[in-house]
N, C-alpha and C positions, 0 to 999 in steps of 0.2 A: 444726619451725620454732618461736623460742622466741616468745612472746605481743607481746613488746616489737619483735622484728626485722619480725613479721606486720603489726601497729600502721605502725611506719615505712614500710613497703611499702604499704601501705593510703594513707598521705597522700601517696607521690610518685605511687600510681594518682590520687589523686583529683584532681591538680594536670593531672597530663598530661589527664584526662577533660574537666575545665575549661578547657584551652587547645586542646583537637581542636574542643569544640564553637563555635560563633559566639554563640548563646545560652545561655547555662550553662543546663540543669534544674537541676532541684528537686533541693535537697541528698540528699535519698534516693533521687532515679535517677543522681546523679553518685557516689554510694558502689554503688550497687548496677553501676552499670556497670561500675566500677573493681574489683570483686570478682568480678564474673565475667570480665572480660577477663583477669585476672590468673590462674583458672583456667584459663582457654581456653589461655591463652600457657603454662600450666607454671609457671607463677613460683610460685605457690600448688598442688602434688601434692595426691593423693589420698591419703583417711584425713586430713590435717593434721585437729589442732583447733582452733577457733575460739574467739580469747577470750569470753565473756562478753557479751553485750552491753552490760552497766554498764559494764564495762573498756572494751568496744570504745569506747562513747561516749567514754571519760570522755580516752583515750588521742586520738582524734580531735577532740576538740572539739564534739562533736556532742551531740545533745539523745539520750535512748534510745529516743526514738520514731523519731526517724528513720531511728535504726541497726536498731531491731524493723523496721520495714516494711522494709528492702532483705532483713534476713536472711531473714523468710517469705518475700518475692517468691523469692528465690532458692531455698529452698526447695522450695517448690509447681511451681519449675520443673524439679527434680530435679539442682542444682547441688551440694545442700546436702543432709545426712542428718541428722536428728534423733533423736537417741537420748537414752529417755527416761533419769533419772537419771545421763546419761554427760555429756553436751553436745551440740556442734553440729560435724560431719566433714564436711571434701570428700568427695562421692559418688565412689565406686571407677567408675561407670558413667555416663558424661555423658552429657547428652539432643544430640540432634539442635541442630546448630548453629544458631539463628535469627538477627535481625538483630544484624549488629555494631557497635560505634562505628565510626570513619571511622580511628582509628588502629590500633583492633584488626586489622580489614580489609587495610587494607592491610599488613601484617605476612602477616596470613596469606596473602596473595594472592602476595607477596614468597617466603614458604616455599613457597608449591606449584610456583610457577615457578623458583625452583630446584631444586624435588624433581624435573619433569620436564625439565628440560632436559637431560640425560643422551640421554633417551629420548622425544621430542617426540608429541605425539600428533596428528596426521593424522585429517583429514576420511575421509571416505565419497567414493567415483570418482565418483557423483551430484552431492557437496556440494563436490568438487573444478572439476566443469565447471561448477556453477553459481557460484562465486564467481572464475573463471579472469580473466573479466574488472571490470574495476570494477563498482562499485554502483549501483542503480537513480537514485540522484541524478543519474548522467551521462546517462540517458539521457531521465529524465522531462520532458517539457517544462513550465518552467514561465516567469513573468513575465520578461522580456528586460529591464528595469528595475528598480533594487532598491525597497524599501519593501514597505509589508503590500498582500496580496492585495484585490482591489476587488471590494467586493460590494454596491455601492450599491445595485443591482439589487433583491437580493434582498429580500422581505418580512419581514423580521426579525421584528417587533414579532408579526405576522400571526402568522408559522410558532410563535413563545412561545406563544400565544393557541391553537393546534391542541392543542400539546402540554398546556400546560396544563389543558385541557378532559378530555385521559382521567385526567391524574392527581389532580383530582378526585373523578371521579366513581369513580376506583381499581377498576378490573374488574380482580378479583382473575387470572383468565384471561388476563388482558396480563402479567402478571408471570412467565408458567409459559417452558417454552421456545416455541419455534415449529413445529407439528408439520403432516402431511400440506401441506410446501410453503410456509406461509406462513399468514398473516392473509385468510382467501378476500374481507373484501370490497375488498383492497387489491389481489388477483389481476382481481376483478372488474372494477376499475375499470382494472387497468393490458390486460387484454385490449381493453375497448373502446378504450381508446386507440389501442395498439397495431392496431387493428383498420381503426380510420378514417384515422389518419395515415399510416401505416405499409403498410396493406393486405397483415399478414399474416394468416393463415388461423390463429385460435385461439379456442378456449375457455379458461372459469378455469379449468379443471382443467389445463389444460396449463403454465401459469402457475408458476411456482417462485422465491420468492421468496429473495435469496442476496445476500451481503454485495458483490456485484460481479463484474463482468465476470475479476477473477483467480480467484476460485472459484469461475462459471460453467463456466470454460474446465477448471481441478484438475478437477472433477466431473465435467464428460463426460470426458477423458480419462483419468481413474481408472476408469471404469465399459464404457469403448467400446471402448479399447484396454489392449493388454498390452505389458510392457518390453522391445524390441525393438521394436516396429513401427515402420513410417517415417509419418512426417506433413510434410505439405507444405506449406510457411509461404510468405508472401510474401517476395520480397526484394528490397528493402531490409523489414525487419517491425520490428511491434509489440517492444519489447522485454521487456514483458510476459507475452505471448505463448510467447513463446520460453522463456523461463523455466521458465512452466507445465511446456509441452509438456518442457521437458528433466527438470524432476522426476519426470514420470512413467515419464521412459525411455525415452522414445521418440527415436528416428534422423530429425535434421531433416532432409527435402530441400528447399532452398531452389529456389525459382521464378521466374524473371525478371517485372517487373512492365514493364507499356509503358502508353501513353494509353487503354489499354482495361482496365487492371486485371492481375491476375494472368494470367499467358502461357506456358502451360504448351508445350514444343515436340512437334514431332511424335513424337519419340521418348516425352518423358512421356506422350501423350494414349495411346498403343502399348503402352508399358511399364510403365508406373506399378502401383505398386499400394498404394496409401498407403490407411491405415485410417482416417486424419483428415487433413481440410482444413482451413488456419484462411484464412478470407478478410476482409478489411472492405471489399464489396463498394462503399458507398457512397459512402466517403472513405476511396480507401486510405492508411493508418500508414505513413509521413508524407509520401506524395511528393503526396498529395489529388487523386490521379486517380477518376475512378469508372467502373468495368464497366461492359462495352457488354450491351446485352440479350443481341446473339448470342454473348458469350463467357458470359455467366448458363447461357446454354441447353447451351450445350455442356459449362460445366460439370457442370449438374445430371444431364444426362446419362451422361456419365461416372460420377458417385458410383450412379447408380441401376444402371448395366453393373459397375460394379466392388464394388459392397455394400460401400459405404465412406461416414463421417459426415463431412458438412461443419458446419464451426462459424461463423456467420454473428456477426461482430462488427458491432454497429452504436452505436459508440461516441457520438457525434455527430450525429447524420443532421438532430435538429432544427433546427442552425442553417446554412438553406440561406438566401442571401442573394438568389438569384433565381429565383423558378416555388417549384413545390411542391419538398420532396424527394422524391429517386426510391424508387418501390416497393418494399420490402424482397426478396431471394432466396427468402428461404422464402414467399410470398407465391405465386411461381414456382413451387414443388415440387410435382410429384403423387405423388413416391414417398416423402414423409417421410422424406429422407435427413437434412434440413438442422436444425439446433439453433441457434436465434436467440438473441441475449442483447443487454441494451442499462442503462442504468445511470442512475442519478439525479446522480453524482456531478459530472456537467457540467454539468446545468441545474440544480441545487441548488447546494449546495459539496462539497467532494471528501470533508469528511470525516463526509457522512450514511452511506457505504459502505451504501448499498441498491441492490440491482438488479435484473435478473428474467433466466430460462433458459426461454424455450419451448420444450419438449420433446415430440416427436412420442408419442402417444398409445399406445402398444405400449410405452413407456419407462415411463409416469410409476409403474408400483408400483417397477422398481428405483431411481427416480432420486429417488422421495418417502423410500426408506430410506437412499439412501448419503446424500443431502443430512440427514437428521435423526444417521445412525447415527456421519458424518465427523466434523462439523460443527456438530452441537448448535445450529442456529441460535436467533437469539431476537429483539429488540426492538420486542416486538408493539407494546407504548406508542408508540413509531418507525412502527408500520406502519400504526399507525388513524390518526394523524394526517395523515402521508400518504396517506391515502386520504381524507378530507375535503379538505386542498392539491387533488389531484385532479378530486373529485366537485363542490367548489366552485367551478371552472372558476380556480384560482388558479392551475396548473398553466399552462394556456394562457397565461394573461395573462402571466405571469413571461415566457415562451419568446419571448411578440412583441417585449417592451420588450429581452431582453436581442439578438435578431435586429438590433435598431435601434442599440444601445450597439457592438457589438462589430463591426455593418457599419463605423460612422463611425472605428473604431481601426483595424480593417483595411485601412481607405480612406486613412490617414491616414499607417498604416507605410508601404503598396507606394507610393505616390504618390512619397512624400519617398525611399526608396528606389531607384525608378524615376529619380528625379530628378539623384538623385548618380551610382549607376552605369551607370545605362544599359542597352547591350548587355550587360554584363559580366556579368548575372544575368540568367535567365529566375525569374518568381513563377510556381510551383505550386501548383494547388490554391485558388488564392485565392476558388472560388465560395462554397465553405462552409467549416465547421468552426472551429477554435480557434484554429487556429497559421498560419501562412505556410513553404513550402519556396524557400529559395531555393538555384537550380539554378545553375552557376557554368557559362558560355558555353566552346566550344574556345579562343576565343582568351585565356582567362585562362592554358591549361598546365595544368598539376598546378597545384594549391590546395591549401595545408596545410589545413585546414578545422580539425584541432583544435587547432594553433595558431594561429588566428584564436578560435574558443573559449575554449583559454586567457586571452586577450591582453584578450578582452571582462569576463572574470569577474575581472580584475585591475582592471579599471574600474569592475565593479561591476553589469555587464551580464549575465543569463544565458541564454548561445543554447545549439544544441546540434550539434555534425558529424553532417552524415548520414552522413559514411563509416560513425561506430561502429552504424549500425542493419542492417547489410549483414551477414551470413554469407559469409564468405568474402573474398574481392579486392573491393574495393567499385566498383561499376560508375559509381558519380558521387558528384562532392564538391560541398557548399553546405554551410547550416545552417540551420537549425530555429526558427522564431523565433515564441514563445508569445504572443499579444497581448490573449486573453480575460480576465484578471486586473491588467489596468494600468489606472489610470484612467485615461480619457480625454484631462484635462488635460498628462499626463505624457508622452505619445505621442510628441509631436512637436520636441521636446529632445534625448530619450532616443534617440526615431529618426535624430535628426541625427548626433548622437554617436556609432553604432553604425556608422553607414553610413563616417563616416570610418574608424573603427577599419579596418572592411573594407577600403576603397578603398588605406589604407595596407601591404595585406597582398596584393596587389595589383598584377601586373606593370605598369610604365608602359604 
């Protein structure tokens, strides 16, 4: 390529570099960009020589300092071959692709997709059944009114003021990963918890602290079962859950759920033979019935006859709106079948991702190595603090005030709800938890539910069909209506609003 053709090439890179970006850089990362992309793309082969730097400058407009600094960057990054008394070559061997411009990119994103399209490349049969239905957004429940999430609640200032406090005092051993479980005085403090509230049977040592109840659930079924086994979900379930359990391979059997919790028939209680239970005994995902004692019993029974682990979800259990909440499952167990797990990410905000796995005692060497050896955990700085939130009784207090916030939005949806339709909806679950089910009566008929869904999210509403949480033919239609994250003020608008959209969906 002759010095003068290279030159003119060099300024339509630099023009198009300057109009990809929104901020122009510094004249020597918009020449330096513009000469490597121009490598990258071929426009500029291998072996060329490069004029001169003085030339280069002098042919660009540019000072030779500028043009010195893109040419060493490029250089030092192995785009560029320095030969002494020859000059300056495109390298015959280009380094590993790093970050491109936004034009570059897509160019090359452009070539690959038509390089494969001949020949298309295909997931994994795993990554096939987990992407078969839509994405976790349609299932997650969140605010049923638009605007930003409501955290009045929460002690803001307070939880800065925790965290600030280790990063201070910089305990070099907070920065390392997280090993044998967790930060122990944060186990410590979450067993006693656990212990009084809860009334399950633990020690710290049992205690494993884990970025949440989806890698609680990965982790025992990585470690408990093998690909094939069947596990037995609730159903309508967790979508969550489901997930898990399908990454690991496992064969769903779904369970019919009734006003007693999971109902397993006489032929499963006979037949079964599932290696994993996942249950939320307390508030079952999402119809918010909860387990009668004598089906706990019968459960745990079963798991103890059949040497089979149950996985006790206890997503929510805090916010019980009347009496205490009910006593955890494993609380019940004498044979240490059950694995309890529960999370901050509710009565914090969702995205501290800390939670804990009680793991029966015979467990915890392999479950201290697959949690370190999977998972690499860490955010010890995260876990001291939390455990002063905790130990300072801020913990509690948080939990009363947000019981009183989220009673009055609850109180406030089913009311005006109750009010518009009537018979036409039974409210599930409304003693505790986050969200409301509402259950659609025989005399509505078949209810599109995720066309009411759609119809809402066009308004700006976001609910969610129970149909999509059902395995299989879905045994009832309503919708899923999240009320924990709205403020208070906005409830009763929004609830108006919402209850028409329904009623309009709606046989006369």
């Amino acid at each position: 390529m002759r010095p003068l053709a290279l030159s003119e090439l060099l300024l339509t890179e630099l023009q198009r570099a300057e109009s990809d970006t929104a901020a122009a850089p510094p004249l020597n990362r918009r020449l330096y960009l513009s000469l490597r992309g121009a490598i990258l793309a071929g426009r500029i082969t291998a072996g060329v020589q490069l004029p001169s730097t003085r030339d280069l400058a002098r042919d660009l407009n540019l000072s030779r300092n500028t043009v010195m600094s893109a040419i060493n960057q490029l250089t030092a990054e192995g785009y560029l071959t320095a030969r002494q008394g020859s000059g300056t070559f495109v390298s015959d061997t280009l380094p590993e692709l790093g970050p491109l411009s936004p034009a570059v990119r897509g160019r090359k994103l452009a070539q690959a997709a038509s390089a494969n399209s001949g020949s298309p490349r295909e997931l994994s049969q795993r990554g096939n059944l987990l992407t078969a239905q839509s994405g976790s957004a349609d299932f997650e429940v969140q605010p049923f009114a638009p605007g930003e999430i409501e955290f009045a609640e929460f002690p803001i200032q307070l939880w800065q003021k925790l965290q600030a406090k280790y990063w201070r005092s910089l305990d070099r051993d907070l920065l390392d990963y997280g090993q044998e479980g967790g930060y122990m005085p944060l186990r410590v403090a979450i067993a006693q918890y656990l212990s009084l509230s809860r009334s399950v049977r633990v020690t710290p040592e049992q205690v494993l602290i884990t970025s949440g109840t989806q890698q609680s659930l990965d982790l025992a079924a990585r470690l408990l079962t093998d690909h094939g086994d069947e596990a037995w979900v609730e159903n309508p379930c967790y979508w969550g859950a489901r997930r898990a359990l399908q990454a690991a391979g496992l064969k769903l059997k779904p369970i019919a759920v009734d006003l007693e919790g999971m109902a397993p028939s006489a032929a499963d209680w006979q037949q079964g033979r599932p290696r994993l239970i996942y249950v939320t005994p307390s508030h079952q995902y999402p119809l918010g019935h909860v387990m009668s004692l004598q089906r706990r019993r019968a459960l745990l029974q079963f798991a103890a006859q059949q040497r089979c682990w149950i996985f006790e979800d206890d997503y929510d259990s805090e916010f019980r709106f009347g009496g205490r909440p009910f006593a955890s499952l494993q609380g019940l167990d004498d044979h240490a079948q059950v694995l309890y797990s529960g999370t901050f990410s509710k009565v914090m905000y969702p995205g501290i991702r800390l939670g804990y796995l009680v793991a029966p005692t015979d467990l915890l060497p392999a479950f201290n190595t697959g949690l370190y050896d999977l998972y690499r955990p860490g955010q010890l700085m995260l876990q001291a603090a939390l455990t002063d939130f905790i130990t300072e009784g801020h913990l509690n207090t948080l939990i009363r005030r947000l019981r009183v916030a989220y009673q009055a939005r609850r109180d406030e949806l089913a009311r005006r709800i109750q009010r518009c339709l009537g018979d036409r909806v039974q409210i599930s679950g409304q003693e505790s938890g986050l969200h409301l089910c509402l259950l659609f009566t025989p005399q509505c008929g078949k209810v599109d539910d995720e066309a009411i869904a759609r119809a809402a999210d066009a308004q700006g509403m976001t609910v969610r069909p129970l149909s999509r949480y059902y395995l299989g033919e879905p045994q009832q239609r309503g919708l899923i209506l999240g009320y924990a994250y709205v403020p208070t003020e906005r409830v009763p608008p929004w609830a108006q609003k919402l209850c028409q959209l329904i009623r309009s969906h709606l046989p006369d």
